[in-house]
C-alpha positions as CSV (number, residue, x, y, z in Angstrom):
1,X,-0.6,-26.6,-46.8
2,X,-1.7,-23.1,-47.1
3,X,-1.2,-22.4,-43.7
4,X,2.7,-23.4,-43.8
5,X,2.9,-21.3,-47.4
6,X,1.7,-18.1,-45.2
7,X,4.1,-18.9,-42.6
8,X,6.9,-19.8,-44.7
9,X,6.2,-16.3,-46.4
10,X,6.1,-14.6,-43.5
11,X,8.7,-15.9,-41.3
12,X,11.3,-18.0,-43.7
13,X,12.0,-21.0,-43.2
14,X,11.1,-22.4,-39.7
15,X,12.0,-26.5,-39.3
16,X,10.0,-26.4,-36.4
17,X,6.7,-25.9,-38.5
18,X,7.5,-27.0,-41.9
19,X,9.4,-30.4,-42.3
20,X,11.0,-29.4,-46.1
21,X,12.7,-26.8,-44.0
22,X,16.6,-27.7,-43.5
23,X,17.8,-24.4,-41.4
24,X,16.1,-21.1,-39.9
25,X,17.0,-18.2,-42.2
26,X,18.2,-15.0,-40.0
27,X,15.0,-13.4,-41.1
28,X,13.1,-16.2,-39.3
29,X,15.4,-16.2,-36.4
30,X,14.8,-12.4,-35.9
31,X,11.1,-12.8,-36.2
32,X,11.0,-15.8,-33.7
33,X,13.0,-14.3,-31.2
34,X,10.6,-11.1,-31.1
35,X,8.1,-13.3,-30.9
36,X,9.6,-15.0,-27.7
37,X,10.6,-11.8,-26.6
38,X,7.3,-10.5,-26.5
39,X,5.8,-13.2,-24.8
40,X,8.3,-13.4,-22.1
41,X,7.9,-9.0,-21.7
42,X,4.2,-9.7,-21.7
43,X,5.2,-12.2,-18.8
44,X,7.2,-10.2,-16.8
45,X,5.2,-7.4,-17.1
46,X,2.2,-9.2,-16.1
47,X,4.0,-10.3,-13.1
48,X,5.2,-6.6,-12.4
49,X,1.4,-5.4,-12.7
50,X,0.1,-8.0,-10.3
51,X,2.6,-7.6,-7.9
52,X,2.1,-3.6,-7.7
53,X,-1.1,-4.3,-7.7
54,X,-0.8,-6.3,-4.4
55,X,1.7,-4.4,-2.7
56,X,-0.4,-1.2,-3.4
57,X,-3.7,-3.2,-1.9
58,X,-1.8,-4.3,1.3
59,X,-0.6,-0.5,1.8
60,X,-4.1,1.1,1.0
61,X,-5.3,-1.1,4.2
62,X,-2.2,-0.4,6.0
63,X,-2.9,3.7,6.1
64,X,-6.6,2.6,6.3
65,X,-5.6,0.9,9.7
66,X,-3.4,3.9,10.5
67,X,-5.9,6.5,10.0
68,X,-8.4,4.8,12.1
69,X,-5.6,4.5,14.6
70,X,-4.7,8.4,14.2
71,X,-8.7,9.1,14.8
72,X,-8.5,6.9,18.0
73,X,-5.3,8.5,19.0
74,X,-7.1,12.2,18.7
75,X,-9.3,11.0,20.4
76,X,-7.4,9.7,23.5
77,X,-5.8,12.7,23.7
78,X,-9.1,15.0,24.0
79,X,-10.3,12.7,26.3
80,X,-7.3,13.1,28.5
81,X,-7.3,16.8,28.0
82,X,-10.9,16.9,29.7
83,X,-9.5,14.6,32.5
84,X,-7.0,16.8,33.2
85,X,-9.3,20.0,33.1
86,X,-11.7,18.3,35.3
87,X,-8.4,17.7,37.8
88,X,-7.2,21.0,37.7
89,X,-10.5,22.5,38.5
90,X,-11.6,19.6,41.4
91,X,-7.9,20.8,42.4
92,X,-8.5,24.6,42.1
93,X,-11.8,23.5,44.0
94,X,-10.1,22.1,47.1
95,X,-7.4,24.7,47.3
96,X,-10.1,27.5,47.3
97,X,-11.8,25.2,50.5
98,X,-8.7,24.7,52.2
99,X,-7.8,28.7,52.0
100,X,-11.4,29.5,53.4
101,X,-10.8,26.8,55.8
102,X,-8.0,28.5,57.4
103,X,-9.5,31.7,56.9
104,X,-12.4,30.5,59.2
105,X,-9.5,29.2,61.6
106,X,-7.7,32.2,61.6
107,X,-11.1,34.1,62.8
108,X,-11.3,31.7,65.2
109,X,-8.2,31.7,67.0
110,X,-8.6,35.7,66.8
């Protein structure tokens, strides 16, 4: 009995929660549909939260996978940098024997 005294105080005259009540007074109206309001914000935002909250999970693993990928790729690329170094000198190598090869020839024929 108290408790429907406090809330009659508070909010009017609510029929849902007190059965003397005929009608919902616009104060009571007002004060329910903040209410509601509330809730359902608290809701959304809730939903809002979460969902960030997942998107920004899946793209902190996402430039996690491409920074690992990026390291990899670096490294690819320095490993076929030294590839190539070690071709152009085996190259530099053999062109160096073939020009003292015909250099000895030359002498030869002469």
């Amino acid at each position: 009995m108290i408790l429907e005294l406090v809330v009659q105080a508070i909010w009017g005259c609510l029929p849902e929660l007190a059965s003397g009540c005929i009608d919902m007074t616009n104060s009571s109206s007002t004060y329910f549909s903040i209410a509601i309001g509330a809730v359902i914000g608290s809701v959304i935002s809730w939903w809002v939260y979460n969902r960030q909250k997942k998107t920004s999970k899946v793209q902190d693993r996402t430039l996690q996978k491409l920074e690992l990928l990026d390291e990899r790729h670096e490294k690819l690329l320095n490993r076929i940098q030294q590839i190539e170094q070690h071709h152009q000198n085996t190259l530099d190598a053999i062109l160096k024997l073939e020009k003292k090869l015909a250099e000895t020839i030359k002498k030869d024929r002469d």
